[in-house]
N, C-alpha and C positions, 0 to 999 in steps of 0.2 A: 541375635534374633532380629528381624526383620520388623522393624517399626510402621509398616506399610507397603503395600504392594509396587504402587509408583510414585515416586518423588516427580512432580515438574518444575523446573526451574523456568523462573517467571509467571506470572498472571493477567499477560495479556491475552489481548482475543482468542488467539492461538491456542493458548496454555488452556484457558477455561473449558474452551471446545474441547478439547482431550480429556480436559479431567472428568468433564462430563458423561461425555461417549463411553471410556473405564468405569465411571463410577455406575454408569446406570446398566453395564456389564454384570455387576458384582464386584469389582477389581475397588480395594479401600484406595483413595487415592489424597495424597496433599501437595499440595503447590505453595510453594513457595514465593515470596514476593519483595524483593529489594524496597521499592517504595511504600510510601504509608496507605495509597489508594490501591486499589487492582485497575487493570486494565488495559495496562502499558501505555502505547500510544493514542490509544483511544478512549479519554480522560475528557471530562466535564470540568474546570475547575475555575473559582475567582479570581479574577486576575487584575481589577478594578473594583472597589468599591462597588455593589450591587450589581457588575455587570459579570456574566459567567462566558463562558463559550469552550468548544472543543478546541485542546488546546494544541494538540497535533495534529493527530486524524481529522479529518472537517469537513467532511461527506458521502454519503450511501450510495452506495447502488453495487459492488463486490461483493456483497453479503450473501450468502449463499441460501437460496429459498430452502434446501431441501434441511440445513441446516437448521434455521428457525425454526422450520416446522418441529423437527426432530427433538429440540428442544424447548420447545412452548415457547417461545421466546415473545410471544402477544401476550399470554397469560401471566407472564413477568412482568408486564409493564412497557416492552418495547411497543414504539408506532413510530408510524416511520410515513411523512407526507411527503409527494410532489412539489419540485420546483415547481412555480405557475409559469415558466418560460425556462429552455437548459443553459444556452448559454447567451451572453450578448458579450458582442465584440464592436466597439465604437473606434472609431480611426478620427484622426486627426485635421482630417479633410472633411469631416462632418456627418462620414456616410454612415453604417453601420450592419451588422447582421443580429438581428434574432434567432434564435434557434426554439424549437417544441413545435407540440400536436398543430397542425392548423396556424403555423406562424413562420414555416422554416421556407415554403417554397416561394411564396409571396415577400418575403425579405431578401432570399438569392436571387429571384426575378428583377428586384431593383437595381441588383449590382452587374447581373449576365444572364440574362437570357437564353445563352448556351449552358448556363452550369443550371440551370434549373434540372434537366434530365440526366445532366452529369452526377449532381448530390444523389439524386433518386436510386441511380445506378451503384454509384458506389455504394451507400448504405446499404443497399439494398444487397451488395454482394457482402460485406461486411459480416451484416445481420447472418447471412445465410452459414460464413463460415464459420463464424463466432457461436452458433446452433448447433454447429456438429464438434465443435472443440471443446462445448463444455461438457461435453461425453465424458471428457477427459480430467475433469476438475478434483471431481470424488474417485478417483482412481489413482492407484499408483504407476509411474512411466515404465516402460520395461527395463529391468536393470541389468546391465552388464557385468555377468558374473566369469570366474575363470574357470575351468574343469567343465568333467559334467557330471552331472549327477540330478538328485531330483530339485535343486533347487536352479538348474537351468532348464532342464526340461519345464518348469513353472515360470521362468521367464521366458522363454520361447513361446509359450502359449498365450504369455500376455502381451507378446510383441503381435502377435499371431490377430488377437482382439480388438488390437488400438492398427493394427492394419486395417482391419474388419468394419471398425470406424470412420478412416480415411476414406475408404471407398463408397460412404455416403456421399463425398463432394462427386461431383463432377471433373472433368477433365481437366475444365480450364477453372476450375476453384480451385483442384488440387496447383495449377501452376499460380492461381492468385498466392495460393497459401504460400508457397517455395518465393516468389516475391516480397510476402509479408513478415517471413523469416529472414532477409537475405538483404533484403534492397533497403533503401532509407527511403522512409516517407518521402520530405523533398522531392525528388525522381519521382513517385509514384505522383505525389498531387500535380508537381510541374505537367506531367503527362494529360489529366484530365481534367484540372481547371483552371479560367484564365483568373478569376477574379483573388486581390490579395486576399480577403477575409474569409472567402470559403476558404481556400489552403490553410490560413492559419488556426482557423477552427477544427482543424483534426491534426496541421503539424502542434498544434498545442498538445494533443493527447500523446504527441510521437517524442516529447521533452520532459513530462511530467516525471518528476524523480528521478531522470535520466540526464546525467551530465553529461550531455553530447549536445549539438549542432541535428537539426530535422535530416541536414546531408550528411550525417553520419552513416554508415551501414548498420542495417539490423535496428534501427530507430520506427522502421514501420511496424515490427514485432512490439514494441512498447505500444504504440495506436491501438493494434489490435488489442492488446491486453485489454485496456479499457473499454470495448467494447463489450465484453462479457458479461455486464452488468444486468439485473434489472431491478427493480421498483414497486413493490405490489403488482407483483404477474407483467408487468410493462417493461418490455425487453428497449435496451439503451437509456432506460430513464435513471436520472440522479436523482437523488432526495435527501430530508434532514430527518436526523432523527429526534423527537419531540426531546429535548433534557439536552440536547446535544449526543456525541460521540460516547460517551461514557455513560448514556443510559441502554448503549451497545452491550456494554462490558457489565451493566449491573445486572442485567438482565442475565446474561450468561453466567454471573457468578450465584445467583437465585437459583436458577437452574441446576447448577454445578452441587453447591449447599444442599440442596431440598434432596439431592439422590447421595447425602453423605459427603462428599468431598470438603476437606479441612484445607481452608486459604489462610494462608498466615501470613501478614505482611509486616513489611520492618524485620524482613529476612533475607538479607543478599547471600549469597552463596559463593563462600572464599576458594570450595574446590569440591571438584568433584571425584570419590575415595576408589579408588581401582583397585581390586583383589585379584591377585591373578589372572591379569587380564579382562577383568571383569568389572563393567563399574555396577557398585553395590551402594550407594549412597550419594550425600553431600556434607559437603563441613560448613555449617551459614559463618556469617564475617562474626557471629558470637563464641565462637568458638563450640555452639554446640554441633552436634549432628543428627543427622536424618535416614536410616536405613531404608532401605529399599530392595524388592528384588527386580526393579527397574528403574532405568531414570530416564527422561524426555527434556528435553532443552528447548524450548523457543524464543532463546536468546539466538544475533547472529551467528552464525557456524564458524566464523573464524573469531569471534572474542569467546567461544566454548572452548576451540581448540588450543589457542594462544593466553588463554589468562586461566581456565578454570579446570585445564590439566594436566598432570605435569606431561611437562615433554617425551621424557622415555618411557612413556607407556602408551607411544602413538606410534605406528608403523611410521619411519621415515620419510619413506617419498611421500604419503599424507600428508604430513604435517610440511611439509615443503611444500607441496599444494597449497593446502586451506590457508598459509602465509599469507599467497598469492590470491584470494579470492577477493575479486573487486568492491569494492564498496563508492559510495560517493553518491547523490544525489543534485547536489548543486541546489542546493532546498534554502533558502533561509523562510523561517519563518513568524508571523507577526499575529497577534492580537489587538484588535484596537475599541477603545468605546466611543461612540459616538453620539456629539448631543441632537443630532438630525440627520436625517437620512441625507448621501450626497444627491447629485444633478448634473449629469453627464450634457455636456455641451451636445454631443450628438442627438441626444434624447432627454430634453430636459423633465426634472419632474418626478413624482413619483409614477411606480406601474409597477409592471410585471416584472419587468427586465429586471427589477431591485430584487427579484427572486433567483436567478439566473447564476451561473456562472460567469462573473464579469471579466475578461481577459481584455488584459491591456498586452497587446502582442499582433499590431495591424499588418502587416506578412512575415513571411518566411525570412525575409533578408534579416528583418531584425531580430529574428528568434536564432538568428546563426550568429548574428554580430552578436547580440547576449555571450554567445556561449564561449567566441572567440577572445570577447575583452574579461570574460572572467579569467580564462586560462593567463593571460597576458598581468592584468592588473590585481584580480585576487577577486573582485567582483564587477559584473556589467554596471556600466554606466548610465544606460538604458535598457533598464529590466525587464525581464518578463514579471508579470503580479500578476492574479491569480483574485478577483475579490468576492468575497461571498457573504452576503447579508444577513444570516440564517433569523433575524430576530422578526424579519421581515414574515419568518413561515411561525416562530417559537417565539410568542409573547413571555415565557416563563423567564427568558436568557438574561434579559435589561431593564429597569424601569421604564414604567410609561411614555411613551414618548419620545425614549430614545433609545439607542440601537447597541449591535456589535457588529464587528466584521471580521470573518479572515483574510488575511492579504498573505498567502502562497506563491512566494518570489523566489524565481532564479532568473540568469544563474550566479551562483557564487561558489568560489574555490571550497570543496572541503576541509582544505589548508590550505593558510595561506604561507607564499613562498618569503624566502628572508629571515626568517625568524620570525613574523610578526605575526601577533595573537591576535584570535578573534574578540578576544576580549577588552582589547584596545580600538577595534574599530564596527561593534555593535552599532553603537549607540547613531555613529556619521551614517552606516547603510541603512538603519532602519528610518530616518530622516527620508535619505532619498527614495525610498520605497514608496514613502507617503505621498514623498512631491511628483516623484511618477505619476500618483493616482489623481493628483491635482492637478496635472495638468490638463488632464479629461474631464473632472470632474471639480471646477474652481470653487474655494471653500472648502473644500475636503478638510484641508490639512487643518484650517480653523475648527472645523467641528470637533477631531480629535481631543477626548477629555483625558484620558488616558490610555496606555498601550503595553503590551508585552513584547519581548522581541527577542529568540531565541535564533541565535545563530546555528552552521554547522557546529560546532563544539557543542552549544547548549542543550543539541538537540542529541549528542553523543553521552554529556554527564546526565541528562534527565531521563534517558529513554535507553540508553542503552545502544541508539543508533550508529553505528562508525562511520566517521565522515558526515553524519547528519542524515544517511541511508534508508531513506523513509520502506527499504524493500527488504533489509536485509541481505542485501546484494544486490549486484546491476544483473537487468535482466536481457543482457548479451547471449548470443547464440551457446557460448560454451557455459553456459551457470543459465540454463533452461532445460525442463523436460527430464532427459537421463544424465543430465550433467548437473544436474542441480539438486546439492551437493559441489556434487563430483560424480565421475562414474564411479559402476561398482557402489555407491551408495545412496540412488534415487527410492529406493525401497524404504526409507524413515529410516534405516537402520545403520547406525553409527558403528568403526572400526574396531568398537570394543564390544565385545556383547552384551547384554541389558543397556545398553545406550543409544538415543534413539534422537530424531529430528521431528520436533512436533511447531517449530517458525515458520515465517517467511522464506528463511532462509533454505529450504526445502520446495519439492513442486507445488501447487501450482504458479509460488510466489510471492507476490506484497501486493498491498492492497487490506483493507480487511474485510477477509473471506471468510475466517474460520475451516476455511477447505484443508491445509497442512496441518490445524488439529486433529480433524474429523480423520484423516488419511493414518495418520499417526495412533491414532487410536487402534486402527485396525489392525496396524503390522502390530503392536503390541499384543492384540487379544487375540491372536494369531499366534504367535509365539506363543504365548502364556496355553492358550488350549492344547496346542501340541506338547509341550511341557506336563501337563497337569491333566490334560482330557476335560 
């Protein structure tokens, strides 16, 4: 007998969305949860002595409006404010850029006069594409099925729709778009502007969780990712969310609760039970179990395929696939508390900027040389970091008067090569991470009262991430859209039947959207209807 409609394994963002979406269906639904918190990657926790902060996940704006709304998610407790500036980029030479409302073309004005119209333009084409591609977020990609019958005919028509879409751009967007799928950022910015800090201020967005070089191919695809964003109705905007990242996830597990759904956490899940073809359950690592006449995974797609079941109950050439699904990030990531705000030689002082996205990354050259010396040495010498002040917006996060920060560094190897463990040389990267930040900002390093530092591995035993994978997969031309997955299973719907993709690792991606819940939900209650009426 079936102990429940749908089992999810995991309770992060992803998983909540779903459970939610099912439970407020009708459908009993529980989720299961390895960790003692819910929320996966997007966790609030202590990490110093009175100081908290988000301790993966570490900024808004993927969140998906229709989503929230859907789920009260304000009525739960989420708020979610504006950086008071998005990004600042300080260089070595003294100069700097600003980015936000009223601050972004009078800062590029300083540095080119010609990129002034240039930023305009691009954004401005950006925005435009990024409007018509989140058509495509809350939907599923057309999937490539084999035969015909009625379930091509259903994808035929949905390829038919997401045509129907495209031809909102225009001619030459449609060729920006085939560029932005195809080309590496690098190439594109080199094209349009001259100045280093505008380029690295969008090739930053074209490296974000992507272990490549900006002159990688398909690295302009990652850029545009991040443009999808927005912020209380403000399209491109970042923000924090009040409690940190994890009052993301509390909020969705409230939501999730109040329409019935049972989260049980300090339940990892040793395998997932196939009957005949069919998965009907899980076995948690207690040896109990959980029946189901469904299950949903937003764990990555290949630790579901490769650890949680058995192999001969995978179609071969799949599981020889999902082997091969990329993973890696090049992510190291840090925590740190602080007993004062730092003071950026470029821009000393406090301001706005300390609200910003601080990128330490002043061009292109060196965001490629990062990527070249990690593959070489096991990590860059000269990092990219990534710092973000949030206590600057969330008095709640730090005591009075002093701070936290996230420091979001690559690149660094997802393994390293030799034999050598991450766990022999945390403690030396995350030093120089700091002293990066010192060097722009002298005294940094002395403020630091205490810090967390969670490597690729740290970030695979805590989270679940492979290789430190902050996406659940790279998001490459072939693991995007109807490849993602795989082909043949962009639909949610996994090789077994009742087994389903509700992560990351599914369209529209990483990030936290909650979009591969929300999507997930439907091909199950879809199913389930035709089943049951």
């Amino acid at each position: 007998m079936n102990e429940t409609d749908v089992v999810i394994i995991g309770a992060g963002h992803n998983g909540l969305t779903c459970a939610a979406y099912l439970a407020m269906a009708g459908l009993r639904v529980r989720v299961v949860e390895r960790r003692e918190v819910a929320g996966g990657a997007a966790v609030t926790e202590e990490f110093h002595p009175g100081f908290r902060n988000s301790v993966a996940a570490y900024t808004v704006s993927l969140l998906n409006p229709q989503i929230m709304a859907d789920l009260k998610l304000a009525e739960h407790g989420l708020r979610i404010v504006e950086r008071r500036a998005q990004n600042f980029l300080p260089s070595p030479d003294g100069t700097y850029l600003l980015t936000g409302e009223g601050r972004t073309r009078a800062s590029v004005a300083r540095l080119s006069e010609r990129d002034v119209e240039g930023i305009d333009a691009f954004n401005l084409n950006l925005e435009r594409i990024a409007d018509v591609l989140r058509a495509f977020v809350l939907r599923a990609p057309p999937n490539i099925v084999e035969g015909f019958g009625t379930r091509a005919i259903g994808e035929a028509l949905n390829a038919l729709g997401s045509a129907g879409i495209l031809r909102r751009l225009t001619l030459e967007q449609q060729r920006s778009l085939l560029d932005l799928f195809t080309r590496s950022a690098g190439e594109m910015l080199d094209e349009v502007f001259e100045s280093d800090l505008v380029k690295a201020l969008f090739g930053f967005d074209a490296i974000v969780g992507n272990y490549a070089s900006p002159y990688a191919a398909g690295s302009a695809y990652v850029m545009l990712h991040h443009a999808f964003g927005e912020v209380n109705g403000k399209k491109g905007v970042w923000g924090h969310a009040i409690g940190g990242m994890g009052a993301i996830a509390q909020a969705m597990a409230r939501a999730a609760a109040g329409h019935g759904v049972e989260i049980t956490l300090d339940a990892g899940v040793r395998e997932v039970i196939v009957e005949r073809g069919r998965a009907v359950g899980v076995v948690l690592d207690t040896g109990a179990t959980v029946r189901a006449r469904y299950v949903a995974s937003s764990v990555n797609p290949k630790l579901l395929y490769t650890r949680l079941l058995p192999s001969d109950a995978l179609p071969a050439d799949f599981l020889t696939r999902i082997k091969h699904w990329r993973n890696g990030s090049g992510t190291f990531r840090m925590n740190v508390a602080l007993s004062a705000l730092p003071s950026f030689t470029a821009l000393p002082g406090p301001g706005d900027h300390l609200t910003a996205g601080i990128i330490i990354a002043p061009n292109l050259n060196y965001l490629d040389r990062a990527w070249q010396d990690a593959r070489d040495h096991g990590w860059s010498r000269a990092p990219v970091v990534e710092v973000l002040i949030p206590s600057t917006l969330d008095d709640t996060l730090a005591p009075p008067g002093q701070h936290v920060a996230s420091l979001f560094c690559q690149h660094v190897a997802p393994e390293l090569s030799d034999g050598r463990s991450w766990d022999d040389h945390r403690e030396e990267v995350a030093d120089l991470m700091i002293a990066t930040v010192d060097k722009y900002a002298p005294g940094f390093a002395a403020s630091v009262i205490g810090r967390q530092s969670l490597s690729p591995l740290d970030l695979e035993r805590q989270f679940g991430l492979l290789g430190g994978d902050i996406f659940h997969g790279a998001l490459s031309l072939n693991q995007l859209f109807s490849a993602r997955p795989m082909l043949g299973h962009a639909d949610y719907r996994g090789p077994l039947k009742g087994l389903y993709h509700c992560g990351s690792g599914a369209h529209p991606g990483g990030g936290v959207t909650g979009a591969p819940g929300h999507n997930a939900a439907r091909a199950i209650l879809s199913d389930h209807r035709a089943l049951f009426g």
